[in-house]
N, C-alpha and C positions, 0 to 999 in steps of 0.2 A: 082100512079105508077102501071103500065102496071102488069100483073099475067106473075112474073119469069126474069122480067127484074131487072137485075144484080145493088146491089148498087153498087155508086162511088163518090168517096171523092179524090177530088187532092187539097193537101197542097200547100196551096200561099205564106207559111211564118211563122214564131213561132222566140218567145222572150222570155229572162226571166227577171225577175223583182225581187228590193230587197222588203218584205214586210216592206213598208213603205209609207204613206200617199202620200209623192212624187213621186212615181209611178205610182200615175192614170193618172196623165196628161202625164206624159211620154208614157204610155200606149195607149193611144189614139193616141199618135203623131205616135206611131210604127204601131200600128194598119193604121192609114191614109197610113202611106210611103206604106203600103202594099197594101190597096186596092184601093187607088191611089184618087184624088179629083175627080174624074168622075165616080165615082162607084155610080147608081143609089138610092143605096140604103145607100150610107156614112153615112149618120146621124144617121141611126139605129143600124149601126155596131158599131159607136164609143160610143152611149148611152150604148148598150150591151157589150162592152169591158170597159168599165166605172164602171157600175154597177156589172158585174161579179169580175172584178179585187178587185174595194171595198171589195167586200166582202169577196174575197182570203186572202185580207191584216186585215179585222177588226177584222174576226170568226175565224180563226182555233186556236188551245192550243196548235198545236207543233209548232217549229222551221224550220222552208227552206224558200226558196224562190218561186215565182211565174212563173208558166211556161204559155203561152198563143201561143195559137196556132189559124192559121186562113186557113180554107178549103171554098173548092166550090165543087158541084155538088148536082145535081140535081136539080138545079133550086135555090139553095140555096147558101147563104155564111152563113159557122158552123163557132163558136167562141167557142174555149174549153178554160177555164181557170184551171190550175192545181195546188193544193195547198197540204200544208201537212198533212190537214184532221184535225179531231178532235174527240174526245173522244163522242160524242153525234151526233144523227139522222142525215143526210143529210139535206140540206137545201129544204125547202117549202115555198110555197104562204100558209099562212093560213091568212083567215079571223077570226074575221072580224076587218077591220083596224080605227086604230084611227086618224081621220079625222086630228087632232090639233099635233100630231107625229110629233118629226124632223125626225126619219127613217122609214126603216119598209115597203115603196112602189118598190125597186129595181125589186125583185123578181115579182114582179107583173106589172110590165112596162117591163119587160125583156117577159115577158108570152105575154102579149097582142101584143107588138111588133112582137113577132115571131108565132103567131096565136096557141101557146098552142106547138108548137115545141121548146123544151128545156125538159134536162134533168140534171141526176146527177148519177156516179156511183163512187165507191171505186174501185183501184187497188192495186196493190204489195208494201208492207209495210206499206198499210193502207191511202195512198195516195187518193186524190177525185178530180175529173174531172166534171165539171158544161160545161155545153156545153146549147148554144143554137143555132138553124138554122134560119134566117133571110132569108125569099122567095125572090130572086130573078127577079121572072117566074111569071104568072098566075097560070102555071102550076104545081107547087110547089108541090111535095104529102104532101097530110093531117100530120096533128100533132100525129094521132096512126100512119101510117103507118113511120116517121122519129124516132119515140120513138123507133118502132119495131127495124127495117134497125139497129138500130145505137146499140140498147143491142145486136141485134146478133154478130157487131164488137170484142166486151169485152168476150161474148162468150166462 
């Protein structure tokens, strides 16, 4: 990303979902209707809307429901997943993983997939937002510069 050239995020769509196991394949289907069967990059949008949702619906300790939202620009399609948080740390890739795990690799398919572009921040009443941005472009800006662009939003 060019020195001073202006982020930009235009919203293609947002759903909300009940936290419940039957929501991810739903999710995915809202997810498709929205970036439609000829999206270059389909497959990785609906693994990352898969994997983020899961985890909306397995982790948090409070009560609501799932909000999912799906943007574009910069070269990128963002997937925010919004959940009602939890009493403990934000979610992390930590190593090192156990090879024979039934879980435990999301977050770390979700990383690689988006070349190290995703995040996570808390909002108003303690609310947490997992966002990752899926390149588009070649031209994609690097994984600091979308970490950067995207904390100055919350800002």
């Amino acid at each position: 990303m060019a020195i001073g050239q202006c982020w930009r995020e235009k919203a293609l769509g947002d759903f909300v979902l009940e936290r419940d196991p039957a929501s991810v394949p739903v999710a995915r289907e809202k997810a498709l209707g929205i970036v439609g069967e000829d999206c270059s990059v389909r497959d990785d949008v609906l693994l990352v809307v898969s994997e983020l949702v899961t985890n909306a619906i397995r982790h948090p300790e409070l009560t609501g429901r799932v909000h999912v939202a799906l943007l574009a620009g910069m070269g990128l399609l963002i997937v925010e997943v919004r959940d009602p948080g939890t009493w403990y740390e934000a979610p992390r890739v930590v190593p090192p993983y156990d090879p024979l795990a039934v879980g435990g690799r999301g977050l770390l398919l979700v990383a690689l997939l988006c070349g190290g572009r995703w995040g996570t921040y808390v909002i108003r009443g303690g609310e947490r937002i997992v966002w990752a941005a899926v390149p588009t472009a070649e031209w994609a800006p690097r994984a600091q510069e979308v970490i950067a662009a995207r904390r100055r939003l919350v800002a």
